[in-house]
C-alpha positions in Angstrom: 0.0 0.0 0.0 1.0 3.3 -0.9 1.9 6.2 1.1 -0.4 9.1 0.3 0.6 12.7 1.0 -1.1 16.0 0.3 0.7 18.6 -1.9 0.0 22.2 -1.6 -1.3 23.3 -5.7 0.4 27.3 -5.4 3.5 27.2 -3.8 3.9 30.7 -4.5 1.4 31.6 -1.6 3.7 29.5 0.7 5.3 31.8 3.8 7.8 30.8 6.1 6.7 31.2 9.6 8.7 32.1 12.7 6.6 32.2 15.7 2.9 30.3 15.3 1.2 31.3 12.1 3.2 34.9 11.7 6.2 35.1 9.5 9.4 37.5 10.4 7.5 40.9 9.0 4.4 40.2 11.1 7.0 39.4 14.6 8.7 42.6 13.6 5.4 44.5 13.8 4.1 43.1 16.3 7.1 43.6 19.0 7.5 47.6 17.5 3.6 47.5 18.3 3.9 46.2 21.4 6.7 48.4 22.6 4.9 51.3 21.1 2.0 50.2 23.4 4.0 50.0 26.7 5.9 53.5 26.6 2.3 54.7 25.6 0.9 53.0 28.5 3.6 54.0 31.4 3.8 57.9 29.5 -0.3 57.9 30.0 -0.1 56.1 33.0 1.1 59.1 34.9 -1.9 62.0 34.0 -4.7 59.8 32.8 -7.4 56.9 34.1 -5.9 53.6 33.9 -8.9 52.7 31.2 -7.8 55.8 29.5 -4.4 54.7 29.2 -5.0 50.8 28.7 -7.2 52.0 25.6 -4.9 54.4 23.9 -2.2 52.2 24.8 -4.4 49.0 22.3 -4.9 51.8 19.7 -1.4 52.5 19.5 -0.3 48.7 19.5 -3.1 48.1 16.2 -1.7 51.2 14.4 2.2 50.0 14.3 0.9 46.3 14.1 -1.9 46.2 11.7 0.9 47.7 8.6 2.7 43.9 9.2 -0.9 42.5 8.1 -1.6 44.7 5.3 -0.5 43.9 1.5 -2.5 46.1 -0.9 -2.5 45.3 -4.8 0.5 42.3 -2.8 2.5 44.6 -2.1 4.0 45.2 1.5 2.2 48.3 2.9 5.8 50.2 3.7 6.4 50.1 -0.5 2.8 50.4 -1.4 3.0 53.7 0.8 6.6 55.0 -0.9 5.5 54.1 -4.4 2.2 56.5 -3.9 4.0 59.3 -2.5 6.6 59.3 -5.2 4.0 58.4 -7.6 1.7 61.8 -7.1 3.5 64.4 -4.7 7.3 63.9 -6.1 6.6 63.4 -10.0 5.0 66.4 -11.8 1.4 66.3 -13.4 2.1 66.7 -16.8 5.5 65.7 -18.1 7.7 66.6 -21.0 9.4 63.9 -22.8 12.2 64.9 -25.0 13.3 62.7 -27.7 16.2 62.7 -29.6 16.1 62.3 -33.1 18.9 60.8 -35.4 18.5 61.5 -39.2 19.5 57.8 -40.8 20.9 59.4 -44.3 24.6 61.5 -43.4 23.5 64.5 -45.5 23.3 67.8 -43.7 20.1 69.5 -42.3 19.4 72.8 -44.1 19.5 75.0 -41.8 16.9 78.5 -42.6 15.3 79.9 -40.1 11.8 80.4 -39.7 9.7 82.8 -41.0 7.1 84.8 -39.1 4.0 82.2 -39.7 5.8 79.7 -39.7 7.0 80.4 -35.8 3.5 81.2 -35.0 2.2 78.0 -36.3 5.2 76.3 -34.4 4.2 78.1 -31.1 0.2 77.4 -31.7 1.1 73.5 -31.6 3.3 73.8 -29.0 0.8 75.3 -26.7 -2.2 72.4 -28.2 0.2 70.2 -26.1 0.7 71.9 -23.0 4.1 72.8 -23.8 5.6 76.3 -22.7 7.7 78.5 -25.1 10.1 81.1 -23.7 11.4 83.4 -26.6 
């Protein structure tokens, strides 16, 4: 008789655990949580109710442990977070690509230089696509 033995179907799901069903990002926010918690709870403790402090101190404990739980789009929370911020405060709204363009046959460019429609036909497509021009 054969042995039989269960294989798991996506083994790209699979995470290593440390401690119980938490791998090593989840321990890591769950002991800055926790440590978080208790200097909340003995900085409270001093001025406040004891209920007072035990509840801010739980509040503080889900707010640095809940990001070790969190993967939106499957992406860790931390890089999910930097991505955004770079994403739509660092980059600019609209943003001007220049290309540069290599003529395949080696004769020269003529060189004239524009005449007066032609420059404000230039600067009326220009400003069609958003694009400032400084004389």
């Amino acid at each position: 008789m054969a042995i039989q033995r269960e294989v798991l179907q996506d083994i790209t799901k699979y995470k290593t655990t440390v401690i119980g069903p938490f791998d090593k990002r989840q321990c890591l926010f769950i002991v800055i949580g926790a440590v978080a918690a208790v200097l909340t709870y003995f900085t409270l403790g001093i001025e406040f109710v004891k209920d007072f402090t035990i509840m801010a101190s739980a509040v503080v404990f889900v707010i640095f442990a809940l990001p070790g739980f969190f993967y939106p789009y499957g992406v860790p929370l931390e890089k999910f977070i930097y991505t955004t911020f770079k994403l739509y405060i660092l980059t600019p709204k609209n943003r001007v690509y220049k290309t540069e363009f290599e003529m395949e046959s080696s004769e020269p460019i003529p060189t004239r230089k524009p005449g007066f429609f032609e420059k404000r036909k230039l600067k009326k497509e220009l400003k069609e696509h958003n694009i400032e021009v400084y004389n």
